[in-house]
N, CA, C and O atoms as a Tinker XYZ file with bonds, in Angstrom:
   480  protein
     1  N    -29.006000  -10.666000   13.444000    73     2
     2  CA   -28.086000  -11.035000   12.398000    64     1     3
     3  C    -27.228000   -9.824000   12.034000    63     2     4     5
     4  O    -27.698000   -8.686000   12.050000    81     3
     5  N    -25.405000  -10.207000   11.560000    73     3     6
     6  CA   -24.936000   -9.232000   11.593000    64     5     7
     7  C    -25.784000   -8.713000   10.195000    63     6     8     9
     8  O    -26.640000   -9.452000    9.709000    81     7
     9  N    -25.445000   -7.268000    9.543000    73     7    10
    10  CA   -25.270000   -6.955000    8.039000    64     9    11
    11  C    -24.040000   -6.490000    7.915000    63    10    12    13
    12  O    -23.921000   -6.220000    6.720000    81    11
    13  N    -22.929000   -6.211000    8.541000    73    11    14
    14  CA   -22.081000   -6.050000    8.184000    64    13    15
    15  C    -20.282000   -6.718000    8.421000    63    14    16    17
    16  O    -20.075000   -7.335000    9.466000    81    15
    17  N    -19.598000   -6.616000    7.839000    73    15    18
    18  CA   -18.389000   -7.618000    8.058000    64    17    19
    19  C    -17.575000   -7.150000    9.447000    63    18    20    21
    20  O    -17.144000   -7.943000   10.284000    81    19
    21  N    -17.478000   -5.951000    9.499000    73    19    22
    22  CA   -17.042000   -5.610000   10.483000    64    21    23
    23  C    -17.249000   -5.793000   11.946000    63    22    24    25
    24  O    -18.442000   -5.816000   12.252000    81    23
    25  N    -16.476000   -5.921000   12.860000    73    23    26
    26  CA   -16.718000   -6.172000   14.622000    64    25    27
    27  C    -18.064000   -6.041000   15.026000    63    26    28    29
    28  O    -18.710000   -6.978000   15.493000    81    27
    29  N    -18.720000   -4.325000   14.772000    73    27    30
    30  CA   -19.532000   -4.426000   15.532000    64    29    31
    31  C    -21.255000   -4.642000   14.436000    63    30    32    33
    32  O    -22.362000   -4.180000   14.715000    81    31
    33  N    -20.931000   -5.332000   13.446000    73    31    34
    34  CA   -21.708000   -5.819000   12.696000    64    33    35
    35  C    -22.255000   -4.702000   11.899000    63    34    36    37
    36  O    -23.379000   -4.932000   11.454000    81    35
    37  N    -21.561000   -3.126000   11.495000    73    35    38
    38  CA   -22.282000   -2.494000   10.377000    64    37    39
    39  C    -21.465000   -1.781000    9.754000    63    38    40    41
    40  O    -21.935000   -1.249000    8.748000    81    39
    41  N    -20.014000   -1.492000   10.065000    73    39    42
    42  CA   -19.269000   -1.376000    9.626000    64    41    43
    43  C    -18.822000   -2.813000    8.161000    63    42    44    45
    44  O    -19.133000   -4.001000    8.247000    81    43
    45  N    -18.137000   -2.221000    7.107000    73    43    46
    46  CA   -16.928000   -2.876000    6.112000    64    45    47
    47  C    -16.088000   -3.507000    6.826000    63    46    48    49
    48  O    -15.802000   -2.953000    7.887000    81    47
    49  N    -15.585000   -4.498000    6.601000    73    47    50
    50  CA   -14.500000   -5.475000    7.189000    64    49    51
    51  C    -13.180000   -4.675000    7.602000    63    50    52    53
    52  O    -12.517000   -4.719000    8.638000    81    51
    53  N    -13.032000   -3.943000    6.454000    73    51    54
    54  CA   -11.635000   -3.423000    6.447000    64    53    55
    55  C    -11.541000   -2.159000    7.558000    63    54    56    57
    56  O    -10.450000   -1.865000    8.046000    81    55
    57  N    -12.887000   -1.367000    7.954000    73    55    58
    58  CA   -12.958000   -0.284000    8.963000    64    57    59
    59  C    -12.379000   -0.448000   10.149000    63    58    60    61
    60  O    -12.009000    0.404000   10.957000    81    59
    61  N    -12.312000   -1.968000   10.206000    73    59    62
    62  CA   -11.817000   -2.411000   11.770000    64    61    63
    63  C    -10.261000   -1.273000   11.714000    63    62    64    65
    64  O     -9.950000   -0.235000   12.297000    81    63
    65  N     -9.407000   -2.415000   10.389000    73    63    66
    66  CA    -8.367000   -2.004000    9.771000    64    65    67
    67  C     -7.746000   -0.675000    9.843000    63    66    68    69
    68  O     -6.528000   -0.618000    9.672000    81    67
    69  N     -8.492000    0.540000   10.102000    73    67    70
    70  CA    -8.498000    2.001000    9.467000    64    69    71
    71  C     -6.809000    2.530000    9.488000    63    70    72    73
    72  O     -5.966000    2.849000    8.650000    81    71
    73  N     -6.932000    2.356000   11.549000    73    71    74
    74  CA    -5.640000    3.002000   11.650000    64    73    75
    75  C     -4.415000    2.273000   12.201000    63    74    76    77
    76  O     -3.555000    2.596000   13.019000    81    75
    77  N     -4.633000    1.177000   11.468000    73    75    78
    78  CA    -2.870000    0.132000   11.343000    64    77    79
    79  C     -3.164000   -0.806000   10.177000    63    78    80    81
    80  O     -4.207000   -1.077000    9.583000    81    79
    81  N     -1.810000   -1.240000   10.038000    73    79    82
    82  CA    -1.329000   -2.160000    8.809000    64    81    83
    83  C     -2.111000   -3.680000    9.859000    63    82    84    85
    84  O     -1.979000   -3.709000   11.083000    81    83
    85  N     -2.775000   -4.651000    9.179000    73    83    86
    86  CA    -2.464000   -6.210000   10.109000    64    85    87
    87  C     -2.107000   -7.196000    9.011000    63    86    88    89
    88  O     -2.612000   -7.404000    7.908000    81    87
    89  N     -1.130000   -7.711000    9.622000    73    87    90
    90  CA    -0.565000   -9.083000    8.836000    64    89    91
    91  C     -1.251000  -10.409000    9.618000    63    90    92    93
    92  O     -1.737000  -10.567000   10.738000    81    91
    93  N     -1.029000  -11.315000    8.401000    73    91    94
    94  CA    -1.801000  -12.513000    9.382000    64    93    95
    95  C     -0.151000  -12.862000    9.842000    63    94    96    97
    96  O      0.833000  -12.175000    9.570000    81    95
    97  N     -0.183000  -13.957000   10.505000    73    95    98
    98  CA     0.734000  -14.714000   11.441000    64    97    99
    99  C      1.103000  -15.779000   10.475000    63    98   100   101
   100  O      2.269000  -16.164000   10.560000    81    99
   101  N      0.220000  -16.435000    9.413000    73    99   102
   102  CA     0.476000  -17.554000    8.385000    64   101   103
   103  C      1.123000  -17.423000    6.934000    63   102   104   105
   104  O      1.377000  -18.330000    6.141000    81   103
   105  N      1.292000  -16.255000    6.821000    73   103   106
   106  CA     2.161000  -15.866000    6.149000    64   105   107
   107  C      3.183000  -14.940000    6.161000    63   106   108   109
   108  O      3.161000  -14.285000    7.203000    81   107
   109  N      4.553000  -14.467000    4.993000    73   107   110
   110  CA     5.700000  -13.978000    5.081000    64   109   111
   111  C      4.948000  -12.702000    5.113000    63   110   112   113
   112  O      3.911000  -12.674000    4.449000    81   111
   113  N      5.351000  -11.463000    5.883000    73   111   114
   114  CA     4.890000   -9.923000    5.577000    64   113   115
   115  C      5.449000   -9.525000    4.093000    63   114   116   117
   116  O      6.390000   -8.740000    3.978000    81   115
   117  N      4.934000  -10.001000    3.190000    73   115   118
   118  CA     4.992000   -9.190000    1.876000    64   117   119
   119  C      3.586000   -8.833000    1.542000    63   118   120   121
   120  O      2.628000   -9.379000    2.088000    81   119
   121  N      3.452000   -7.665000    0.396000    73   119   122
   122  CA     1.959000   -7.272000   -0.199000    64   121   123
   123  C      1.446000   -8.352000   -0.487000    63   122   124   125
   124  O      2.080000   -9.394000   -0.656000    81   123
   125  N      0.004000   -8.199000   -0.592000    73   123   126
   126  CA    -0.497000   -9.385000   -1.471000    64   125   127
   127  C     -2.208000   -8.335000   -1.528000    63   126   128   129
   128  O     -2.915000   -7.789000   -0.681000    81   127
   129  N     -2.241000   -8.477000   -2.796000    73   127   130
   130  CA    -3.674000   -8.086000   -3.692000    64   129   131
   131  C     -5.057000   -8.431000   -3.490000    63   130   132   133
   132  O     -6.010000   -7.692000   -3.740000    81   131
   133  N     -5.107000   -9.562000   -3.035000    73   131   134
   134  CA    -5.607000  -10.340000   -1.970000    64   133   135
   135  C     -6.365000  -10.035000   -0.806000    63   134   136   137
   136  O     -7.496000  -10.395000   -0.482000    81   135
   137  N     -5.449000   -9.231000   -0.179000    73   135   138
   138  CA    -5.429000   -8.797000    0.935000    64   137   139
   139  C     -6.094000   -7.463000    1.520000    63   138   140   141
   140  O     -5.364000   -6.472000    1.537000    81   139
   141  N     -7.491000   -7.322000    2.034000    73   139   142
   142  CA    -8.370000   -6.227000    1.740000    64   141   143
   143  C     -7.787000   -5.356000    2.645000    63   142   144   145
   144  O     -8.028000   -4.161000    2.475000    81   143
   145  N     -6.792000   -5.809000    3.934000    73   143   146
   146  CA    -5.927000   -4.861000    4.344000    64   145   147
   147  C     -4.866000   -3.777000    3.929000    63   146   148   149
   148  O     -4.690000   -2.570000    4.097000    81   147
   149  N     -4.006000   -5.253000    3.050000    73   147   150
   150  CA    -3.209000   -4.626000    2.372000    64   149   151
   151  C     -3.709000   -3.921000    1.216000    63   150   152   153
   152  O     -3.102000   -2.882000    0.955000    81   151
   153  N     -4.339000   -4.128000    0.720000    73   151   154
   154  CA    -4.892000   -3.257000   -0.474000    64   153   155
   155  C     -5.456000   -1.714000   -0.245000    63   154   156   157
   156  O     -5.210000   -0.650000   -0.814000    81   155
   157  N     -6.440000   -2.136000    0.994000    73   155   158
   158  CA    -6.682000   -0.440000    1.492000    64   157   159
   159  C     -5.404000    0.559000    2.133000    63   158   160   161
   160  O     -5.226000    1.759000    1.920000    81   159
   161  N     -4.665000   -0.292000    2.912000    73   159   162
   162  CA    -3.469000    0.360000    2.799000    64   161   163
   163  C     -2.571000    1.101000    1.631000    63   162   164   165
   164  O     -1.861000    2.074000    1.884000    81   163
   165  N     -2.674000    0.615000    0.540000    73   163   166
   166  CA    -1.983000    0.811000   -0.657000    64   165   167
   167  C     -2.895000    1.905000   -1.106000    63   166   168   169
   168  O     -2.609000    3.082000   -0.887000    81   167
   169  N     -4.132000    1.502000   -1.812000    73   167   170
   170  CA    -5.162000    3.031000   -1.982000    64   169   171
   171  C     -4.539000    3.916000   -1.540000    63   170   172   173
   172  O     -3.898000    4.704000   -2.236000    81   171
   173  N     -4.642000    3.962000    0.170000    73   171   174
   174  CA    -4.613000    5.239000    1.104000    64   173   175
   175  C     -2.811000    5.860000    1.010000    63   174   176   177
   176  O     -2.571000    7.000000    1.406000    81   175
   177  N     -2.032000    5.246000    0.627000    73   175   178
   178  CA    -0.512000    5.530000   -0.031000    64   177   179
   179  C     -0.802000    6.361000   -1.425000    63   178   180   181
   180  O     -0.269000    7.462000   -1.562000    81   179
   181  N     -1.380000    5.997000   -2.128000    73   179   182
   182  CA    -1.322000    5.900000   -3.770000    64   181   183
   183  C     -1.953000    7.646000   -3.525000    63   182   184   185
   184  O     -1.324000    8.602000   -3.977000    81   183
   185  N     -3.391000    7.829000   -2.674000    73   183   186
   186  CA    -3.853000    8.991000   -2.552000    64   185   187
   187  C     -3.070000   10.087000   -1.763000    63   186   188   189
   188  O     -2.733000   11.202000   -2.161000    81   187
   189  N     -2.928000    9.689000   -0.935000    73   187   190
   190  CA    -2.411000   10.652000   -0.262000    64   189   191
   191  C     -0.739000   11.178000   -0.618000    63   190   192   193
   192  O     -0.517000   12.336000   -0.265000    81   191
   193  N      0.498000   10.396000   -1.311000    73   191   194
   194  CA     1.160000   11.027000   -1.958000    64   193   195
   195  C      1.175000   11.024000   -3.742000    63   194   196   197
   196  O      1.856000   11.652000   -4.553000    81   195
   197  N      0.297000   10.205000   -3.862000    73   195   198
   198  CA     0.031000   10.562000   -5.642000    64   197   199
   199  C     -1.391000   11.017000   -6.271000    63   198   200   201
   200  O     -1.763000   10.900000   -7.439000    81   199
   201  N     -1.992000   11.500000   -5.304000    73   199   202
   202  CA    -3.317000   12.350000   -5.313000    64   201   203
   203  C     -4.014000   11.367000   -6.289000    63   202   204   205
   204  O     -4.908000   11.871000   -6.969000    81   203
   205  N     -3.786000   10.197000   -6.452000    73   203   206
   206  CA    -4.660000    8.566000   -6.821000    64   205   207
   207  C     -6.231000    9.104000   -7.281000    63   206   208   209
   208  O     -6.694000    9.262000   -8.411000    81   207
   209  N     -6.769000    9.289000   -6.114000    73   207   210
   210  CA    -8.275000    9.634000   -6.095000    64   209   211
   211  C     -9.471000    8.213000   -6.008000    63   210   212   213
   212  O    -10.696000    8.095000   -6.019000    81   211
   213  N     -8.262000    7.283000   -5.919000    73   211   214
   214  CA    -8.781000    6.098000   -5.397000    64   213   215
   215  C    -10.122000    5.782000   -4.372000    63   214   216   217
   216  O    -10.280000    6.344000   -3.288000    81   215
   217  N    -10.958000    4.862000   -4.896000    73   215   218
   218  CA   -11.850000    4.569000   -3.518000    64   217   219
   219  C    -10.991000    3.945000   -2.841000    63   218   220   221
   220  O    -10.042000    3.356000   -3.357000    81   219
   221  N    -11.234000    3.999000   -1.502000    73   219   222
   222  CA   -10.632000    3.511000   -0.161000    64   221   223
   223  C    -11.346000    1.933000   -0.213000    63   222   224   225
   224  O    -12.190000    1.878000    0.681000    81   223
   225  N    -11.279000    0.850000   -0.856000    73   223   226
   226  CA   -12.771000   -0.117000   -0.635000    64   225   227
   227  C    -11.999000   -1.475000   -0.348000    63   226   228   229
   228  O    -12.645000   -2.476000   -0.034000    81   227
   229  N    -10.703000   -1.505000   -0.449000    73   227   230
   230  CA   -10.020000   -3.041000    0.176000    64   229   231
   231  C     -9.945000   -3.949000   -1.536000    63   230   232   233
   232  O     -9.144000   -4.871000   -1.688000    81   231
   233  N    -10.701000   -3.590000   -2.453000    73   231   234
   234  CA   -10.625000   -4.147000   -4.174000    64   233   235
   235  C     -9.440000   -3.857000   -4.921000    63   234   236   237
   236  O     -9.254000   -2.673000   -5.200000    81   235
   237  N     -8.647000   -4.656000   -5.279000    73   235   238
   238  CA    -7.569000   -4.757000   -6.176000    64   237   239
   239  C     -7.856000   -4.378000   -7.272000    63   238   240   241
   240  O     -7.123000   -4.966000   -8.066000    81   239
   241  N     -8.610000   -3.627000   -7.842000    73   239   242
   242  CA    -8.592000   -3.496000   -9.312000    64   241   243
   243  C     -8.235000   -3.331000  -10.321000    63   242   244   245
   244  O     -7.191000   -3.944000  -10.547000    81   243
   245  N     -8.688000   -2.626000  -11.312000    73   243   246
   246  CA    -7.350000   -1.797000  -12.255000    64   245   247
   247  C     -6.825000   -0.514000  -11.806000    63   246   248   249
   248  O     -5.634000   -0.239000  -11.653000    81   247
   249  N     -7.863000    0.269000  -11.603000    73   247   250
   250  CA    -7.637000    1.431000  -10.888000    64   249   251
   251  C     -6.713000    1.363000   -9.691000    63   250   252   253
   252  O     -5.711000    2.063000   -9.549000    81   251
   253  N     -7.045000    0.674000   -9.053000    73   251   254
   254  CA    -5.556000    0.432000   -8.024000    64   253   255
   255  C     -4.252000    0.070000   -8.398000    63   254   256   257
   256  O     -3.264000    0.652000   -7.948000    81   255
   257  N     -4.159000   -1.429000   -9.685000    73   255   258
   258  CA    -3.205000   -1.346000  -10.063000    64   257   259
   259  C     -2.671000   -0.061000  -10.643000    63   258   260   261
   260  O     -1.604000    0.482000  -10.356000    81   259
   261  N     -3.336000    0.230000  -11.270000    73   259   262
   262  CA    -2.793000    1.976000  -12.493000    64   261   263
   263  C     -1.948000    3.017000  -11.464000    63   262   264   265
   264  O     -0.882000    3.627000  -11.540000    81   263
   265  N     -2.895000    2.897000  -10.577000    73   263   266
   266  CA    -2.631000    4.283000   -9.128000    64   265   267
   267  C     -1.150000    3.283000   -8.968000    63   266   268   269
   268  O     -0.141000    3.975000   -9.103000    81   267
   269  N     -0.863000    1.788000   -8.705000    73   267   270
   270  CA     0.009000    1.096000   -7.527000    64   269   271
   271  C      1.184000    1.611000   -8.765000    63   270   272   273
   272  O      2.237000    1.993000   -8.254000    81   271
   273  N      1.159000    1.658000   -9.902000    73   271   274
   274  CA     2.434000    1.469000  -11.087000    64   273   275
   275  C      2.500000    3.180000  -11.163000    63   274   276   277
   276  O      3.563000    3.756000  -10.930000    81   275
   277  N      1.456000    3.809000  -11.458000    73   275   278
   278  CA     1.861000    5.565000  -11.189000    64   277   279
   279  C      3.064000    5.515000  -10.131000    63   278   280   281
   280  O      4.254000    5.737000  -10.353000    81   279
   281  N      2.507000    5.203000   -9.044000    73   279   282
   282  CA     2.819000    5.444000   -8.001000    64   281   283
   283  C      4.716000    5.278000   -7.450000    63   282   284   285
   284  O      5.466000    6.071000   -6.880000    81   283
   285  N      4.897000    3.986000   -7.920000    73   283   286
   286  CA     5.990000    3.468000   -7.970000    64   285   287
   287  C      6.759000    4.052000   -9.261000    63   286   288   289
   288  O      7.940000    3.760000   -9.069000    81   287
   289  N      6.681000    4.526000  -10.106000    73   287   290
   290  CA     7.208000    5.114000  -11.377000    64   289   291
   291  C      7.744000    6.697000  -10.772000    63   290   292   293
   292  O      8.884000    7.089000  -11.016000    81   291
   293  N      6.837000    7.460000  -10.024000    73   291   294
   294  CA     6.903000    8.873000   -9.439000    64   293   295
   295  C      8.262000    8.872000   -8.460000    63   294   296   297
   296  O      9.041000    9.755000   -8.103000    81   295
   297  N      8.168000    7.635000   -8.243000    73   295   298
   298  CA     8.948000    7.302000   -6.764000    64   297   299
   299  C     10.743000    6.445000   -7.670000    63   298   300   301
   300  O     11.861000    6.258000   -7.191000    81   299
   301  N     10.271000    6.211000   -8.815000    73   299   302
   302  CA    11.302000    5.473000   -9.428000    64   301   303
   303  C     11.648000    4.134000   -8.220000    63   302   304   305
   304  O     12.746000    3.992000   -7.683000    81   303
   305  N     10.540000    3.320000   -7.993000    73   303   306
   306  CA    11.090000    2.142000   -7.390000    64   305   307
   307  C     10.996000    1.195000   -8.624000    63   306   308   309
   308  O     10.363000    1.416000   -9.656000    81   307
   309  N     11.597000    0.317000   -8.382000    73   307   310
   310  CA    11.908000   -0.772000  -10.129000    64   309   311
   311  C     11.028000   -2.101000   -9.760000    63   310   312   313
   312  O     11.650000   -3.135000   -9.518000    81   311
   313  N      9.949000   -2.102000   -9.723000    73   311   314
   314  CA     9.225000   -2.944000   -9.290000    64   313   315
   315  C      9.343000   -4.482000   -9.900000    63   314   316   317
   316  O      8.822000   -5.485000   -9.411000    81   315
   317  N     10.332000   -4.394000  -11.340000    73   315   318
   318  CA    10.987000   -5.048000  -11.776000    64   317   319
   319  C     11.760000   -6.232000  -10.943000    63   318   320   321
   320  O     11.311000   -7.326000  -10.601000    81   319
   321  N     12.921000   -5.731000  -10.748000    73   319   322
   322  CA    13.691000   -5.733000   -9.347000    64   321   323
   323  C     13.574000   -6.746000   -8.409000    63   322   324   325
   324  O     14.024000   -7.875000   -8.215000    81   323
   325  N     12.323000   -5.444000   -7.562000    73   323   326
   326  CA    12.046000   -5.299000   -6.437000    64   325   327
   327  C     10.851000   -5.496000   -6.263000    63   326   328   329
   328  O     10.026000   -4.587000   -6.353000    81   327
   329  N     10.539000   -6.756000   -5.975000    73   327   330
   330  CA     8.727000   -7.278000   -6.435000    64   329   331
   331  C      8.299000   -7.264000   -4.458000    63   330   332   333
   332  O      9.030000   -7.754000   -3.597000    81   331
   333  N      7.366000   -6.780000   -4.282000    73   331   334
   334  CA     7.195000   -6.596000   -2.523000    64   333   335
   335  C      6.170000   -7.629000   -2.834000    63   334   336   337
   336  O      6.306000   -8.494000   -1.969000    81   335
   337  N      5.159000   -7.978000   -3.689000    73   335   338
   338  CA     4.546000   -9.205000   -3.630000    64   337   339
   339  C      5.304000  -10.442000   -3.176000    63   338   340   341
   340  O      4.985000  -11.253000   -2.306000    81   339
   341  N      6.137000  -10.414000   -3.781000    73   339   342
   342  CA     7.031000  -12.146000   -3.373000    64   341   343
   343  C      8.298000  -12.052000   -2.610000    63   342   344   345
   344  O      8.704000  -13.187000   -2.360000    81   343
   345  N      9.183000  -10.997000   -2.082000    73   343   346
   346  CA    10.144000  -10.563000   -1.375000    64   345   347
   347  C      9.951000   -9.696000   -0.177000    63   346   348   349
   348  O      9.617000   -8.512000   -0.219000    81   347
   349  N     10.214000  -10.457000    0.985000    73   347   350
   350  CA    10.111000   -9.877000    2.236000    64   349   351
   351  C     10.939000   -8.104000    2.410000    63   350   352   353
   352  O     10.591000   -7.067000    2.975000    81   351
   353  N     12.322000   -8.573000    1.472000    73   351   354
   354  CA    13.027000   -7.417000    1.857000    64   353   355
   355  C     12.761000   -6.082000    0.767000    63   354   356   357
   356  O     13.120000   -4.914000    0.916000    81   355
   357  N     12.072000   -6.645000   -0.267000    73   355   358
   358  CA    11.312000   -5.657000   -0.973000    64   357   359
   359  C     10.325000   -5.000000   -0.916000    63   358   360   361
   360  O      9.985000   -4.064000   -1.640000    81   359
   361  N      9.705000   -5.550000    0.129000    73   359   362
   362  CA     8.467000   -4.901000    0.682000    64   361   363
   363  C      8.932000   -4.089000    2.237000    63   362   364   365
   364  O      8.278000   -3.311000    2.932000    81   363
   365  N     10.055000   -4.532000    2.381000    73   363   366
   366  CA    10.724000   -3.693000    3.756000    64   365   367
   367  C     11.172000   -2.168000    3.269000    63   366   368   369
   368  O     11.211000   -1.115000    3.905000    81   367
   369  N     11.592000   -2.562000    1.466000    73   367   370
   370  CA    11.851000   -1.377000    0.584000    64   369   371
   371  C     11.412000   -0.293000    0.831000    63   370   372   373
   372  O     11.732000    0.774000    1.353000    81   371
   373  N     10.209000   -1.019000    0.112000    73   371   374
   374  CA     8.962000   -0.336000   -0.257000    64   373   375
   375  C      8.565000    0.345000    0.983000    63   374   376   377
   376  O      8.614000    1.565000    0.830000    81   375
   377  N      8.102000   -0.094000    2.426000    73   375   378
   378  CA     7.601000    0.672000    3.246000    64   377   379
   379  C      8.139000    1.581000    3.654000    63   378   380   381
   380  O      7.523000    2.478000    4.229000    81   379
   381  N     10.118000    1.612000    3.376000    73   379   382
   382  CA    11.080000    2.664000    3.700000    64   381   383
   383  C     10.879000    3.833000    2.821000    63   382   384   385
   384  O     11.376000    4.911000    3.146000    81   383
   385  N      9.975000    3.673000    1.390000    73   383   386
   386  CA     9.422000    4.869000    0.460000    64   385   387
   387  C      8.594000    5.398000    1.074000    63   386   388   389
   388  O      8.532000    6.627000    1.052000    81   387
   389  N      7.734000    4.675000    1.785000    73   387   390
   390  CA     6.140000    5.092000    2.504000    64   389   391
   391  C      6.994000    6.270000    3.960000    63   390   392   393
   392  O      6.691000    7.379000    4.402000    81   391
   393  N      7.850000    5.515000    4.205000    73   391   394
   394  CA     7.697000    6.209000    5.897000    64   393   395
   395  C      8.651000    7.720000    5.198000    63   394   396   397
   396  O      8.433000    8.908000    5.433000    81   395
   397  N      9.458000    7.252000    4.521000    73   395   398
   398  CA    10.656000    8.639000    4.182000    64   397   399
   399  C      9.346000    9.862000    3.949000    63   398   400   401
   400  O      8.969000   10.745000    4.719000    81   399
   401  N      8.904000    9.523000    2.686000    73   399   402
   402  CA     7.304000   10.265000    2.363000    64   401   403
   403  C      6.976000   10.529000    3.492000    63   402   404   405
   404  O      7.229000   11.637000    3.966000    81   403
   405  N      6.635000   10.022000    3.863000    73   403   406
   406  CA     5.629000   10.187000    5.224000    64   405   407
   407  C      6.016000   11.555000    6.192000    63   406   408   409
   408  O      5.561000   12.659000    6.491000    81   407
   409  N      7.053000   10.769000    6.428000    73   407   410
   410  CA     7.529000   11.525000    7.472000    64   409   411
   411  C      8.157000   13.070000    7.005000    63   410   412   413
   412  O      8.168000   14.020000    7.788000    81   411
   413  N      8.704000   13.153000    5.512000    73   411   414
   414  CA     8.798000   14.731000    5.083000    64   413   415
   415  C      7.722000   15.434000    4.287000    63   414   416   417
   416  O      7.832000   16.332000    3.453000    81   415
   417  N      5.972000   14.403000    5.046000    73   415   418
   418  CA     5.085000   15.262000    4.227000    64   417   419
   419  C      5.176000   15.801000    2.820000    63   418   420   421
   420  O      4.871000   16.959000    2.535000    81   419
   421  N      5.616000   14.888000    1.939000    73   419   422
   422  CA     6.564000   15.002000    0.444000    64   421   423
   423  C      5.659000   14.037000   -0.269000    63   422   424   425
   424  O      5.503000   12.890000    0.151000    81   423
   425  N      4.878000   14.639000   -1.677000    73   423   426
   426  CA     4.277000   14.079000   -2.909000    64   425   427
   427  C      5.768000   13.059000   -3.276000    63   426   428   429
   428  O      6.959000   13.093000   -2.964000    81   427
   429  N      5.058000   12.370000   -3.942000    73   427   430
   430  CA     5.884000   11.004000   -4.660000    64   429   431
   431  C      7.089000   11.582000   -5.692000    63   430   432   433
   432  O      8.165000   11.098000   -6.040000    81   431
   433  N      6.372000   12.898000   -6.030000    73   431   434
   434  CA     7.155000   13.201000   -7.336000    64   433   435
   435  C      8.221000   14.162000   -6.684000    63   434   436   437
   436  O      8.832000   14.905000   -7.452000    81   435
   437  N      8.465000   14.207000   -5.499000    73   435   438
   438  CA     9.638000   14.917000   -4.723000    64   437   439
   439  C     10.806000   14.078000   -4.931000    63   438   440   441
   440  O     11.896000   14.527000   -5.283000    81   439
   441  N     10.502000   12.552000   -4.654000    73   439   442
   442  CA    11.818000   11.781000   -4.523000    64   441   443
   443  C     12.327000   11.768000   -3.757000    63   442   444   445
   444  O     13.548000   11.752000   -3.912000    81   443
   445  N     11.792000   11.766000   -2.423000    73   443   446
   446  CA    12.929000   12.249000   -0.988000    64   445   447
   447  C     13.815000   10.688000   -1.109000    63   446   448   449
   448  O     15.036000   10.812000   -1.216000    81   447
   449  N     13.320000    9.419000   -1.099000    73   447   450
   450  CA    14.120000    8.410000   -0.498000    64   449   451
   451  C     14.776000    8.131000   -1.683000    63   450   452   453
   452  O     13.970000    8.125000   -2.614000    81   451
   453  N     16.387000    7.801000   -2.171000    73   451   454
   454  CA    16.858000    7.271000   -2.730000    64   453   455
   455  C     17.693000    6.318000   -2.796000    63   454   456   457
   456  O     18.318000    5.800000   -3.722000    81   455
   457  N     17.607000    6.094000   -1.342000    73   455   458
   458  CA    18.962000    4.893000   -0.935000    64   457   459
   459  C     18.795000    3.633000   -0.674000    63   458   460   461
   460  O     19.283000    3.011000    0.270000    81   459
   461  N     17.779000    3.057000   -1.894000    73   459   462
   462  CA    17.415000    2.016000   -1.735000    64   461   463
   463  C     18.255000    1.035000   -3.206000    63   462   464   465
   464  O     18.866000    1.350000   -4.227000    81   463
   465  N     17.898000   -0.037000   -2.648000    73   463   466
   466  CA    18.589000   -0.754000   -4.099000    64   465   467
   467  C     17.599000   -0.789000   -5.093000    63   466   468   469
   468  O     17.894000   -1.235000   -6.202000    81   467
   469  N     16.243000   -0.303000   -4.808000    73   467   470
   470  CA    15.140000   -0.709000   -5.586000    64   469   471
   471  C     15.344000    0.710000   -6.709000    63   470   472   473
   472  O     15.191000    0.678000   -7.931000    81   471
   473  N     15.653000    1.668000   -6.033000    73   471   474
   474  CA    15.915000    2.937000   -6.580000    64   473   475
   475  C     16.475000    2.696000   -8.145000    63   474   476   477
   476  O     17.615000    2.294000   -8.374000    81   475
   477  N     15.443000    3.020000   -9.230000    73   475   478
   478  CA    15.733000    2.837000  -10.707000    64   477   479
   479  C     16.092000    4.073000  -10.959000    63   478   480
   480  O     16.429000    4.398000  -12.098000    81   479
């Protein structure tokens, strides 16, 4: 019997997950809270440019929300706006904050990306 959710039965579900984003096929690619993918994805954003301190665990909580609204406030995205829960192209936004970050190794509170419409 497995004990664990994961492939090879002892791993967390989400370990499969570690090193890519997966969308299902049955729905639009926006966030969803829901989603123990998307959620550990978000953690691992929130920590690594807003030093979060988040568990990595796939749980939507408060603590994640708190870290997800820090996070987006540092970054001045208007989540208002620009809801990546229910808008495909807001969540295309949003990942254009993740990769700009990303890619200039830049804390949230740098501000590298601004050329977004989400940009408050």
């Amino acid at each position: 019997m497995k004990q664990g959710g994961g492939q090879d039965g002892r791993s967390p579900p989400q370990a499969q997950y570690a090193s890519h984003i997966h969308v299902e096929d049955d729905r639009d690619p926006v966030l969803s809270k829901v989603s123990a993918s998307d959620t550990v994805f978000v953690q691992a954003v929130c920590n690594s440019f807003n030093s979060a301190g988040l568990a990595i665990d796939g749980d939507w909580g408060s603590a994640t929300q708190a870290a997800w609204q820090d996070l987006n406030d540092a970054w001045r995205y208007d989540t208002s706006t620009c809801d990546p829960f229910t808008s495909v192209s807001a969540y295309r936004q949003w990942l254009n904050y993740v990769m700009a970050h990303g890619f200039a190794d830049a804390k949230a509170a740098d501000a590298i990306y601004t050329a977004s419409d989400c940009y408050g």
